[in-house]
C-alpha positions in Angstrom: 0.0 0.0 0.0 1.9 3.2 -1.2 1.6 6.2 2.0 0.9 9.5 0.8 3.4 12.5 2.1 1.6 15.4 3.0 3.4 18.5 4.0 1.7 20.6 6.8 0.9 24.1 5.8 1.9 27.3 7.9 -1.3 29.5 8.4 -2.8 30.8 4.5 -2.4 34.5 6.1 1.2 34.4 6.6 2.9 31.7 4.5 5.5 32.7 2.0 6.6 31.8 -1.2 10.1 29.6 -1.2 12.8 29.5 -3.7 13.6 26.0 -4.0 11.0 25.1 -5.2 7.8 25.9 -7.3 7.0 29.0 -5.6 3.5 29.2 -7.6 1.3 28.3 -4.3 3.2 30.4 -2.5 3.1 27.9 0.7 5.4 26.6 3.0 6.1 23.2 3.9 6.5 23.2 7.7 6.7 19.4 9.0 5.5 16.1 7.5 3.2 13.5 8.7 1.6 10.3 6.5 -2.1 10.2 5.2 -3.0 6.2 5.5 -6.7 5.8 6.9 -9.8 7.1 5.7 -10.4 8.6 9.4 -6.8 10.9 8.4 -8.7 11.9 5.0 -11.8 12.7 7.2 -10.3 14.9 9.8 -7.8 16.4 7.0 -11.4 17.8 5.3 -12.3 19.0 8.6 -8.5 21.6 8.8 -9.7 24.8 10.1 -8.5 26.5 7.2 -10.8 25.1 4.7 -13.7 26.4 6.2 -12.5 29.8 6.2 -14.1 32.1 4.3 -13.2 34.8 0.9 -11.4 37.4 2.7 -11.0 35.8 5.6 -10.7 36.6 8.8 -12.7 40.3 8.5 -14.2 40.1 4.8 -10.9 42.1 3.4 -12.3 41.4 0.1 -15.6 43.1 0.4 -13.4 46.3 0.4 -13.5 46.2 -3.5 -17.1 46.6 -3.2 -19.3 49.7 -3.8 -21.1 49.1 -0.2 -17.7 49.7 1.8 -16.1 52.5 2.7 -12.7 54.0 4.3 -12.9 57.4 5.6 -9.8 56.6 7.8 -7.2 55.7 4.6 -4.2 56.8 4.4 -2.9 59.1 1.0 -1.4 57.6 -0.7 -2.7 54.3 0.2 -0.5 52.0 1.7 -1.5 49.3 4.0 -3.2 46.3 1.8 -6.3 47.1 2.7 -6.0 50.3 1.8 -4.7 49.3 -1.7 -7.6 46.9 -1.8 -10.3 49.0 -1.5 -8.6 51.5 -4.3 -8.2 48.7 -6.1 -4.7 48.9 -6.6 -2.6 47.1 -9.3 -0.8 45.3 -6.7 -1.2 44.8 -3.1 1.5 44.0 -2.0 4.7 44.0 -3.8 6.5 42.2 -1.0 8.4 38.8 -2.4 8.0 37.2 1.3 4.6 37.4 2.1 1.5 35.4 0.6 -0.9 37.7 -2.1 -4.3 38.5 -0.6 -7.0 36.0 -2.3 -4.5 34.1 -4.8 -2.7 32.4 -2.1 -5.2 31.5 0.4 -7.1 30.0 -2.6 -4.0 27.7 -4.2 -3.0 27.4 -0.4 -6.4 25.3 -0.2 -6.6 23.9 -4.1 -3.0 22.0 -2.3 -5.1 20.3 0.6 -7.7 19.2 -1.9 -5.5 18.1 -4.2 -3.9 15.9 -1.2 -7.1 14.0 -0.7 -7.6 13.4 -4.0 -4.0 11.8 -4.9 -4.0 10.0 -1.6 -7.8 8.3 -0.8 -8.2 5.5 -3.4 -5.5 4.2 -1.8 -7.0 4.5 2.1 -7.2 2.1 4.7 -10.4 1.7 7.2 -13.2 2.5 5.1 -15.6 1.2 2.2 -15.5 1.8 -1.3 -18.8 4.3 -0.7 -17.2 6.4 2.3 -13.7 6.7 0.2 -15.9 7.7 -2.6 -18.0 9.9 -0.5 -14.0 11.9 0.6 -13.5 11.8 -2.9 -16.2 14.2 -3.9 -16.2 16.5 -1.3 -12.3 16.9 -1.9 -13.8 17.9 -5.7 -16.4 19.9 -4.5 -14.3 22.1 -2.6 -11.6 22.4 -5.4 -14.2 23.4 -7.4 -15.3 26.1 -5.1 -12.1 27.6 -4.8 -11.1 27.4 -8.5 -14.9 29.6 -8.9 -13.3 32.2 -6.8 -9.9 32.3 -8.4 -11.3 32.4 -12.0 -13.9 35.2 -11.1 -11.2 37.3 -9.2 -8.3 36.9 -11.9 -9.9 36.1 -15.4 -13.0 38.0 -16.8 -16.4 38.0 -16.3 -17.7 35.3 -17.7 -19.1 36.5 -22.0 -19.6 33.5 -23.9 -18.6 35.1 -27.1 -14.9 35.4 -25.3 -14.6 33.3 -22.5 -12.8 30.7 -24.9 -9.6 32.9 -25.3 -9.9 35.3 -22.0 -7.3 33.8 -20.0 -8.3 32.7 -16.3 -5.9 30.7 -13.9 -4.0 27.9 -13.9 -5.4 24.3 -13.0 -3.4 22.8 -11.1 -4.6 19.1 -9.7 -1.4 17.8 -8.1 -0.6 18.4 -4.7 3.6 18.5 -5.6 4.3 22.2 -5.3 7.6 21.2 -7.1 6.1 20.5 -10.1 6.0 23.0 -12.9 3.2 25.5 -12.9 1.1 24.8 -15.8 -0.5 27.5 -18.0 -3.4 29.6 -17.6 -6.5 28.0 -18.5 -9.2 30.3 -20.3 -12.1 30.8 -18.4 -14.3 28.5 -20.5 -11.9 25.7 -19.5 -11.9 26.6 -15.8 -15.9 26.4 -15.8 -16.0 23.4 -17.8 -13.8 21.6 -15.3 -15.5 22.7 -12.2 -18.8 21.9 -13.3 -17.6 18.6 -14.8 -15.8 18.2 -10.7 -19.3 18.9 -8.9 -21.4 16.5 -11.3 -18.8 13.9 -11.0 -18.9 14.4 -7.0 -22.6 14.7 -6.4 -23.7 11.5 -6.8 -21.2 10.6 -4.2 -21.8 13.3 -2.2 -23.5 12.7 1.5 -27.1 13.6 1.6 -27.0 15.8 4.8 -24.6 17.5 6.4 -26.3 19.6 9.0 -23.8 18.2 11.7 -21.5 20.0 10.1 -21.8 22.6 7.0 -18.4 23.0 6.3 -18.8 20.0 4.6 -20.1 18.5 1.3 -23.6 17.4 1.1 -25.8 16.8 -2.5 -27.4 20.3 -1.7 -24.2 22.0 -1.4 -22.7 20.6 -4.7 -26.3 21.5 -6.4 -25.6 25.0 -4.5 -22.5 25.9 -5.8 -23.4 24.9 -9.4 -26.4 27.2 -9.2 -23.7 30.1 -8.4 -21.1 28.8 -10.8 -23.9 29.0 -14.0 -25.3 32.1 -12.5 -21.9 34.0 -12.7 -21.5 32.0 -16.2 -25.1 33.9 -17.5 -26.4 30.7 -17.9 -29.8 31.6 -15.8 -31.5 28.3 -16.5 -29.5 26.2 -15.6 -28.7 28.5 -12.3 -32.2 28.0 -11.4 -32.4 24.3 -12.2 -29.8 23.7 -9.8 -30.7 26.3 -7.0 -34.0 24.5 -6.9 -32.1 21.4 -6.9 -30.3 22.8 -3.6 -33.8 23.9 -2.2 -35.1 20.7 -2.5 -32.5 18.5 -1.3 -31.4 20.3 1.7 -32.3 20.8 5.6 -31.2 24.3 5.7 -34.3 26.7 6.2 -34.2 30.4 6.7 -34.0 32.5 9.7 -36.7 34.5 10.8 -35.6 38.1 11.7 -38.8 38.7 13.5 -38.3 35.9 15.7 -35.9 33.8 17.9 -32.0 34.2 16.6 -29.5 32.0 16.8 -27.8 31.5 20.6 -24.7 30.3 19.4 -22.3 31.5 16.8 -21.5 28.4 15.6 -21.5 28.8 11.5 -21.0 25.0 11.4 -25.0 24.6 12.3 -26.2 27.7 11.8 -29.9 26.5 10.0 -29.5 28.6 6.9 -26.2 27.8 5.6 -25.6 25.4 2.8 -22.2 25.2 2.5 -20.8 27.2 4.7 -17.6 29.0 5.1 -16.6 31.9 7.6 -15.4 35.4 8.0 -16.3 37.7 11.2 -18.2 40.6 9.9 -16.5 43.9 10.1 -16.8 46.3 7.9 -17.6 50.1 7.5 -20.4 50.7 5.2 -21.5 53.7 3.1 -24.0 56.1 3.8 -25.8 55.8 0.4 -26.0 51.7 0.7 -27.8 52.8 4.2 -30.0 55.0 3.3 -31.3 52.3 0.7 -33.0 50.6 3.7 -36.8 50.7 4.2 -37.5 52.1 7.5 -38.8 48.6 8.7 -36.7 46.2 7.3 -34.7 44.6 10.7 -31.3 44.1 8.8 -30.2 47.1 9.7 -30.2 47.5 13.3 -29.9 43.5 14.4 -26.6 43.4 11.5 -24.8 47.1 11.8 -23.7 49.4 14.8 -24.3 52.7 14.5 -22.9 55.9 16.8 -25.0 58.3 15.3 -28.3 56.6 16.3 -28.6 55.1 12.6 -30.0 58.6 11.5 -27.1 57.9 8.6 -25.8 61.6 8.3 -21.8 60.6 9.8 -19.8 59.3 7.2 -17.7 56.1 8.8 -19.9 56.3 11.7 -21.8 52.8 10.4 -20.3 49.3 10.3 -21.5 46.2 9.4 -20.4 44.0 12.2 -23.1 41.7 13.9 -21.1 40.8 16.4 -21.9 44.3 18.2 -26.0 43.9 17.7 -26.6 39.8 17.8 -23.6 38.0 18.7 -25.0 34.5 17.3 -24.8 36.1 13.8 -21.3 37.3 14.0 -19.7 34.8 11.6 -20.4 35.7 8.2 -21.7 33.2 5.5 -19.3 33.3 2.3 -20.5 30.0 1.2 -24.0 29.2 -0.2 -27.3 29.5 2.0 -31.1 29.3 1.3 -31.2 32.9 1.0 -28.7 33.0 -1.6 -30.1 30.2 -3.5 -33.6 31.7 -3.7 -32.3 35.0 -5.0 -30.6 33.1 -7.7 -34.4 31.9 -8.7 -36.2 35.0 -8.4 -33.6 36.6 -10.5 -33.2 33.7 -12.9 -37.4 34.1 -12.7 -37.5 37.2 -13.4 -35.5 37.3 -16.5 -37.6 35.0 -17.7 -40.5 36.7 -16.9 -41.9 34.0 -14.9 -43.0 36.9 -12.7 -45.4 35.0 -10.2 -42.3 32.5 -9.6 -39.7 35.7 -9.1 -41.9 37.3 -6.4 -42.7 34.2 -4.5 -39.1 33.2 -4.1 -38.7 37.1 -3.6 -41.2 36.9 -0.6 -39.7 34.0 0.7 -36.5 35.9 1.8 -38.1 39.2 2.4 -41.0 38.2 4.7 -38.1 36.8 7.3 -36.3 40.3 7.0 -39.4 43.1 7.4 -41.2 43.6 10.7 -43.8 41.1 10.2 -46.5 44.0 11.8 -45.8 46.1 8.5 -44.4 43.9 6.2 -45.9 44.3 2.5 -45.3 41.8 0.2 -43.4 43.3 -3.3 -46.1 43.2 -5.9 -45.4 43.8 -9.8 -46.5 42.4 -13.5 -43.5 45.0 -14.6 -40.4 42.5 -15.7 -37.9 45.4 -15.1 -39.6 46.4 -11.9 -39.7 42.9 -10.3 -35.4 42.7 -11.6 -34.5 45.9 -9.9 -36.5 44.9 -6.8 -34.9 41.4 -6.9 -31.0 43.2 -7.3 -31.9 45.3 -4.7 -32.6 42.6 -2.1 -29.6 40.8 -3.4 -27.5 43.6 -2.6 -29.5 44.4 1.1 -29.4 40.5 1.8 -25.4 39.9 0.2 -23.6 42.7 1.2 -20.5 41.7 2.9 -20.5 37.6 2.0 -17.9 38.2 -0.6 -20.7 38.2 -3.5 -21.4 41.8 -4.2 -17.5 42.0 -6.2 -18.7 39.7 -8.3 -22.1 41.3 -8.8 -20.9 44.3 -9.8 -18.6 42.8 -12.9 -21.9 40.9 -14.4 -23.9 44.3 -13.8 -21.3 46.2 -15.1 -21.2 44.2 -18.2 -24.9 45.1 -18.3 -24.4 48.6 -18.1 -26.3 48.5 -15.0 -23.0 49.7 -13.0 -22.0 53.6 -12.4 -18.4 55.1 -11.7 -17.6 54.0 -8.0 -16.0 56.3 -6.0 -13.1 56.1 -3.4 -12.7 59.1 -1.2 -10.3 60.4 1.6 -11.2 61.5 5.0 -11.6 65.0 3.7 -14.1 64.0 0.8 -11.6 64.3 -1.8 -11.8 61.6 -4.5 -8.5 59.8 -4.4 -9.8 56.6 -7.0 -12.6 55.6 -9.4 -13.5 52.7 -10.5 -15.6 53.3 -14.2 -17.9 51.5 -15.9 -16.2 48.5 -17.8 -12.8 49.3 -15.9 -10.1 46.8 -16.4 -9.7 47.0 -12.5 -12.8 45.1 -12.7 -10.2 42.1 -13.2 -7.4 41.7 -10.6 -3.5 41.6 -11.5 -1.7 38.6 -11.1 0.1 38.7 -7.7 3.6 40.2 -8.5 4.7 37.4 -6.2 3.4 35.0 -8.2 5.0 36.4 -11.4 8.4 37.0 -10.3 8.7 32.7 -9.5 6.9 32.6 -12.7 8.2 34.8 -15.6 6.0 33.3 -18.7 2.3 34.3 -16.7 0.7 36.1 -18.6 -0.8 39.5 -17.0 -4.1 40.7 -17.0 -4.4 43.9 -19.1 
């Protein structure tokens, strides 16, 4: 029985690239231990890590978004958060420390990729509970591989996707080995969709003890994502409605009882979850887009000037100040999520009545129930601006809104973003069809690696 080497990883936030060998992942082997049983597999899947979340630990990547603001940054920008938000062309152009995003993704493509050279060959299990490791090792590549093509390749146009570079796809867990090239972004879909349908049949039916990992629902959860962001709004709906239907999950009511415990592991409306702790300062404008009764706002941001919105930077989204059992911060799929994904699929359709029922099904746990109206419409464009706008009041800070705002942008539906200093004065923009709409490759990454091509 060959033993599979494994080599321990030093935390994703502060590993570093090494010399001697390929530095593409930008990891660092630390000690070494052998992967035999199916029990090491298991508890492998269950590393700390691979449950975090985009952005992790505070949502950094939610600074690219329009909903997020800095009044406290420093000019020039300098910290990488700072450089994040103003969507610099680098973030960091320090050789020894891991890129934001880029790392932290290839950082966990390498513990995946572990599993899946390694668990054929384990000991202590049946052929169904090796197969059931198998997929959820290729469900969670997959989901990482979604990220990393949506951060570093294009939004997703049919008519280009076939020769718009995306990432590399790498499926060996030998960081020595030689980087291979970028994929387009039409071959990065294709595999990760080919990945999850491969995996779900193997996949375990429920994981409600624990939803960090697999489960049918969360494979058909983070198809319904990946063919949403592909444009592919049929299919997207298919599969959200696949996710609906095949999982425990159920929504929380905002009118009644909230969660005790912070746990994101059990929390009833995650999916597939993976966590970030909520902190964030918002914008007044995204604010003031509240309804007066809609009890987001005061049980998910803190607010020092009595949340009369008037104080710039005096607003943050950070739920662990106003209900402490909602602190962590969903960045994988939930019910919520998924029934936006109908209502808008719906709703480009035109299958109105279908939109505003899954519409209602969100919103009615979000409005004081005393007040609450139901959204009615027989407008298409109506019911699709209502349905972005919940998106956007429901999604803010869950890593989603980025990604939003390239697919809307490539609708014309985005306006110039802003970026201003603690005086006011614009110190960025961000215009419509901006080529900051695509992040550079890391220069760490490119200095190991010479022949990457760059993003434009």
């Amino acid at each position: 029985m060959k033993n599979i080497k494994y080599t321990v990883i030093l935390p994703i936030f502060c590993c570093v690239a090494l010399a001697a060998c390929d530095k593409y992942l930008n990891v660092t082997p630390k000690g070494k231990t052998l992967l035999t049983t199916l029990s090491n597999y298991d508890q492998w899947l269950d590393d700390p890590f691979l449950s975090s979340g985009l952005g992790a630990p505070a949502g950094t990547f939610d600074l690219l978004t329009d909903n997020a603001d800095l009044p406290s940054i420093s000019t020039p920008p300098v910290l990488q958060g700072e450089l994040v938000y103003t969507w610099g062309d680098q973030f960091s152009v320090d050789l020894s420390v891991a890129p934001f995003f880029w790392g932290p993704h290839y950082a966990n493509i390498n513990k995946f990729n572990t599993v899946l050279a390694g668990i054929d060959n384990a000991t202590g299990g049946t052929a169904d509970q090796i197969k059931s490791i198998k997929a959820e090792a290729l469900l969670g590549r997959a989901f990482e591989y979604f990220y990393l093509v949506n951060e570093y390749g294009k939004e997703y146009d049919s008519a280009t996707a076939g020769t718009d570079p995306g990432v590399p796809f790498v499926t060996s867990n030998d960081v020595s080995q030689t980087v291979p090239a970028r994929s387009t972004v039409s071959e990065i879909y294709s595999k990760i969709i080919t990945d999850i349908n491969t995996a779900i049949p193997d996949l375990p039916l429920d994981n409600s003890g624990n939803r960090y990992r697999g489960s049918v629902a969360a494979g058909y959860s983070v198809l319904a994502r990946i063919y949403f962001y592909a444009g592919d709004y049929a299919d997207a709906e298919k599969n959200a409605l696949l996710a609906l239907q095949n999982t425990r999950a159920a929504m929380i009511d905002f009118n009644g009882a909230l969660p005790t415990t912070s746990l994101l592991s059990t929390q009833a409306d995650v999916i597939y979850g993976r966590m970030i702790l909520g902190d964030i300062i918002t914008t007044l404008d995204f604010m003031r887009s509240f309804a007066s009764n809609d009890l987001r706002v005061r049980k998910l941001y803190y607010s020092t000037d009595g949340y009369t919105f008037v104080t710039r930077g005096a607003t943050l989204f950070i739920p662990a100040y106003t209900t402490p059992g909602l602190q962590y911060v969903n960045t994988g799929t939930s019910i919520q999520e998924m029934r936006l994904i109908v209502a808008e699929c719906a709703a480009r359709s035109n299958d109105l009545a279908a939109a505003l029922q899954q519409l209602d099904g969100v919103r009615k746990y979000r409005f004081a129930s005393a007040s609450y109206l139901p959204y009615q419409s027989n407008n298409r464009d109506s019911v699709l601006g209502e349905v972005l706008m919940e998106r956007n009041h429901e999604l803010p800070f869950c890593g989603l809104r980025w990604f939003d705002m390239r697919r809307l942008d490539r609708e014309n539906r985005m306006d110039t973003v802003y970026r201003y200093d603690g005086n006011g004065n614009v110190i960025a923009t961000l215009p419509p069809h901006s080529a900051r709409y695509t992040l550079q490759i890391p220069v760490q990454v490119l200095k190991f690696n010479p022949d990457m091509v760059q993003n434009q």
